[in-house]
C-alpha positions as CSV (number, residue, x, y, z in Angstrom):
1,X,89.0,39.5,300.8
2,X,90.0,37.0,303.5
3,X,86.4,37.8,305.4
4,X,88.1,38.5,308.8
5,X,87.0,41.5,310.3
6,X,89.5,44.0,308.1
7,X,88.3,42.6,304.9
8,X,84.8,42.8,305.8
9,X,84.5,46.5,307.0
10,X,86.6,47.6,304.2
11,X,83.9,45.9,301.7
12,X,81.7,47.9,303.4
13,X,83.6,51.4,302.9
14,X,84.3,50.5,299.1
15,X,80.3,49.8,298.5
16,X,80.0,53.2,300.2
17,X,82.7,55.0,297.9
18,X,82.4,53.4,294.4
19,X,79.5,52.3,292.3
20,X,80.5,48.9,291.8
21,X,83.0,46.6,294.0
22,X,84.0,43.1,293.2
23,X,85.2,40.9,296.3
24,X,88.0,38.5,295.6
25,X,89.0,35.5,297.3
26,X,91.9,33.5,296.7
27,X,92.1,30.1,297.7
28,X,96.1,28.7,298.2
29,X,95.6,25.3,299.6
30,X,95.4,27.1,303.7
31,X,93.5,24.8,306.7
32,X,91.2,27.2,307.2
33,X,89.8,28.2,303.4
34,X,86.8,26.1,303.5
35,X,85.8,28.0,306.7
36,X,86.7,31.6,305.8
37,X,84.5,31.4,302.4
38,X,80.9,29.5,304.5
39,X,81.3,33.1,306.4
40,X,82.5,35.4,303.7
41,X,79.2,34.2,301.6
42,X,77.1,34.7,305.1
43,X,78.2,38.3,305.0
44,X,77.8,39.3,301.8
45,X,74.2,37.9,301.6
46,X,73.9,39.8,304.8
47,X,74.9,43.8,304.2
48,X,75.2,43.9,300.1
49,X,72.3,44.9,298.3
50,X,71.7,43.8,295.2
51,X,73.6,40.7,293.4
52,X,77.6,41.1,294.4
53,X,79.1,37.5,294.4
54,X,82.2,36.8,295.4
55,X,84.8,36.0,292.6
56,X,86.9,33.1,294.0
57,X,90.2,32.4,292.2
58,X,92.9,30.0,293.2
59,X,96.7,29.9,293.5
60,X,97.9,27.2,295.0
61,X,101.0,27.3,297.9
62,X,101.0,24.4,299.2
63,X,103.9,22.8,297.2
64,X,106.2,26.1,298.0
65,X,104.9,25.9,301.9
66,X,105.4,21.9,302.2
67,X,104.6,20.6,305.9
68,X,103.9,23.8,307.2
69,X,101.1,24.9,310.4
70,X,99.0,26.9,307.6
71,X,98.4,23.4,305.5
72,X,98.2,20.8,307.7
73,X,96.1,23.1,310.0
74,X,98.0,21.6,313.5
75,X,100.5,23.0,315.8
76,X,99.2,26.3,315.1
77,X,101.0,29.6,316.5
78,X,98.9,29.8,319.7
79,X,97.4,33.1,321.7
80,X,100.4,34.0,323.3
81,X,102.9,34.0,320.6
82,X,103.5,37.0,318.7
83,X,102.6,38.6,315.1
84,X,105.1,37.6,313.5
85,X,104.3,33.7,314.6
86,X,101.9,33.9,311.9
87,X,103.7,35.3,309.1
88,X,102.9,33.3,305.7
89,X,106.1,34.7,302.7
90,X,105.2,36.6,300.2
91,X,101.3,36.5,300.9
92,X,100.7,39.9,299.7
93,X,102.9,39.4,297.2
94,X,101.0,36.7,295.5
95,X,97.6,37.6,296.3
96,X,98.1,41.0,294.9
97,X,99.7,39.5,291.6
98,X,96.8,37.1,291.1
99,X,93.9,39.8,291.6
100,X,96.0,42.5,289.6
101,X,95.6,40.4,286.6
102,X,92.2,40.0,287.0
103,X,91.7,43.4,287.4
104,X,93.5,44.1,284.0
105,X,91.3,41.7,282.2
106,X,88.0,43.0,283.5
107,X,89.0,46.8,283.6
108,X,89.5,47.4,287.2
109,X,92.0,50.1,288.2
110,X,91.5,50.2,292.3
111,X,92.9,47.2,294.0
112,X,92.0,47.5,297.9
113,X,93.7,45.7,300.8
114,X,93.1,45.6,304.5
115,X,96.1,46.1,306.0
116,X,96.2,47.8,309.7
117,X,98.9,49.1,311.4
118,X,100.8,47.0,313.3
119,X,101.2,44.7,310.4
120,X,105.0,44.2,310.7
121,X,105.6,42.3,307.3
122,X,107.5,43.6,304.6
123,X,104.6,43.4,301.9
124,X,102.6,45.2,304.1
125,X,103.9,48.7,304.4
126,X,102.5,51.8,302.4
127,X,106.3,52.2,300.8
128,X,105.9,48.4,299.2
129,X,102.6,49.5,298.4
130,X,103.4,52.2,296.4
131,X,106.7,50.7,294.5
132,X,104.4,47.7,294.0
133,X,101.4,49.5,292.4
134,X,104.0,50.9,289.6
135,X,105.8,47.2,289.2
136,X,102.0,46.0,288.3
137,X,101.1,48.7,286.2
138,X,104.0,48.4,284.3
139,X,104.4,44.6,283.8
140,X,100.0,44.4,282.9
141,X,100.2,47.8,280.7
142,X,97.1,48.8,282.8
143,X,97.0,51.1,285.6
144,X,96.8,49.9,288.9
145,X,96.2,51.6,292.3
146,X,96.5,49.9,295.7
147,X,94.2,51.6,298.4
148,X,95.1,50.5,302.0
149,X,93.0,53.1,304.1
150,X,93.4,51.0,307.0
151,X,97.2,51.1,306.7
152,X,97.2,53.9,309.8
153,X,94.4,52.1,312.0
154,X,94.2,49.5,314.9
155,X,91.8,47.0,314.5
156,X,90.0,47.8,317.4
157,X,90.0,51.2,315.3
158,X,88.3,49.2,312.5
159,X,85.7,47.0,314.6
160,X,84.5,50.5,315.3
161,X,84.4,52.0,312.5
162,X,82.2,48.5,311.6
163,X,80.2,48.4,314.8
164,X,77.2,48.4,312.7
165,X,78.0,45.6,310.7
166,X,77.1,42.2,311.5
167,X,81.1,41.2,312.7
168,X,80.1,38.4,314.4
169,X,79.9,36.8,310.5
170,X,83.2,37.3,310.1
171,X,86.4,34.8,310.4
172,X,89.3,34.9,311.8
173,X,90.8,31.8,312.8
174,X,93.5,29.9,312.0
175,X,92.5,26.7,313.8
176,X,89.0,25.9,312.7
177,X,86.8,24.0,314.9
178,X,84.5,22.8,312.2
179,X,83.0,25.7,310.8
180,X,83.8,27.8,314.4
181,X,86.8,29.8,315.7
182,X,89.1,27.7,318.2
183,X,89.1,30.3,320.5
184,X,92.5,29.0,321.3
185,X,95.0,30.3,318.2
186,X,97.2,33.7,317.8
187,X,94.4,35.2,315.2
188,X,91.4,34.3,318.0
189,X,93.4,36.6,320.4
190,X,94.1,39.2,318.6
191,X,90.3,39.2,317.7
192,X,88.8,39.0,321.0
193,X,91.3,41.7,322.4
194,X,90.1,43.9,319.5
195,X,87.1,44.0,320.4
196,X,87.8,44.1,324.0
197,X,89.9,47.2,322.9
198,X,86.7,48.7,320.9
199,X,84.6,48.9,323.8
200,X,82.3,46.2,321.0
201,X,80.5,43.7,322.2
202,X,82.1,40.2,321.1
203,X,79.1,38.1,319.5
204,X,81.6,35.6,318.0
205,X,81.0,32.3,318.6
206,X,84.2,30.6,320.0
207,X,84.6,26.6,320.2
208,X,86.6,27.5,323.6
C-alpha cells in the first residue's frame, strides 16, 4: 500500500474478498513517506474493523536514485506535465520483490497491487504481471499470485467504486506541504481531475 486513493479502495475490496489481509508499506528513502504513512494509519483506524496494522518494511533507493526530485522532494514534476514525468525505475519491481519475500515467510500466496489503466510503465502491465508472478514463485519455492483488478479501470472508475470510503484520508502527493497535499504537483492533478471525472465530491484538503 502507498495509501493514495488506488491502494486504499483496493484494501477495501481485499477485506471484502479474503478473511484476513495484511497491508504493506515500503519505505525507500521518497520526500513524501513520512506523509503517506500519518494518512495510511488515519485510514486504516478509520474503515478496518478489528486489529489490522500496517506492516512497514524498508528498502532503501536513495543511493541508486542520487539527487533526484523523489528524494530531495523539490523541483517536483508539476500539474501540467505528463505521466511519465513521474516515473520512479524499477518501482514495481522492487516493491514487489521485497513484499514477495515476506509473503513466503509468513505463508501468503495473493500479492495485490493497485495498478489502473493508463499506467504506462513497463512493470505495470498485466503481461509483466504474469511473467513476474512465475519469476517469484520460482526463485522463493512458494507460490505467488499477483492480483491487479484495477489493471482495466480509470481512477475516477476507482474513486467510485470507493465513494463510500472516507477518500479524503488518503494521499497522493508528491510535494508535501507539511502533512497536506500541495495542490500544485502532477499527482495533485491527476487526483483532483479524478474526482472531478467521478462526479465525487473532492473533500481533500489542498495547501493551494
Amino acid at each position: 500500500m502507498s495509501g493514495g486513493l488506488d491502494s486504499d479502495v483496493l484494501l477495501a475490496d481485499m477485506a471484502r474478498h479474503y478473511k484476513k489481509v495484511q497491508p504493506i508499506y515500503i519505505r525507500q528513502g521518497l520526500a513524501w513517506e513520512d506523509a503517506e504513512l500519518y494518512w495510511l494509519k488515519r485510514f486504516l483506524k478509520k474503515i478496518v474493523p478489528g486489529p489490522i496494522f500496517v506492516r512497514v518494511l524498508s528498502l532503501p533507493m536513495k543511493d541508486v536514485y542520487g539527487d533526484h526530485w523523489s528524494t530531495r522532494g523539490r523541483s517536483v514534476p508539476g500539474a501540467r506535465s505528463r505521466d511519465e514525468a513521474v516515473y520512479l525505475p524499477g518501482r514495481n519491481l522492487t516493491l514487489s520483490v521485497k513484499a514477495a519475500v515476506f509473503c513466503s515467510m509468513n505463508k501468503i500466496s495473493h500479492l495485490a497491487i493497485g495498478s489502473l489503466d493508463h499506467n504506462p510503465f513497463p512493470d505495470a502491465s498485466q503481461r509483466f504481471f504474469r511473467t513476474w508472478e512465475k519469476a517469484l514463485s520460482q526463485g522463493l519455492a512458494h507460490p505467488i499470485r499477483i492480483l491487479a483488478p484495477y489493471r482495466r479501470l480509470s481512477k475516477a472508475q476507482v474513486i467510485r467504486r470507493g465513494r463510500d470510503l472516507p477518500l479524503h484520508l488518503s494521499f497522493s502527493c508528491i510535494a508535501p506541504q507539511g502533512q497536506w497535499h500541495c495542490g500544485r504537483c502532477n499527482k495533485c492533478a491527476e487526483r483532483r481531475r479524478a474526482f472531478k471525472v467521478a462526479g465525487v465530491q473532492d473533500k481533500t484538503t489542498y495547501a493551494h
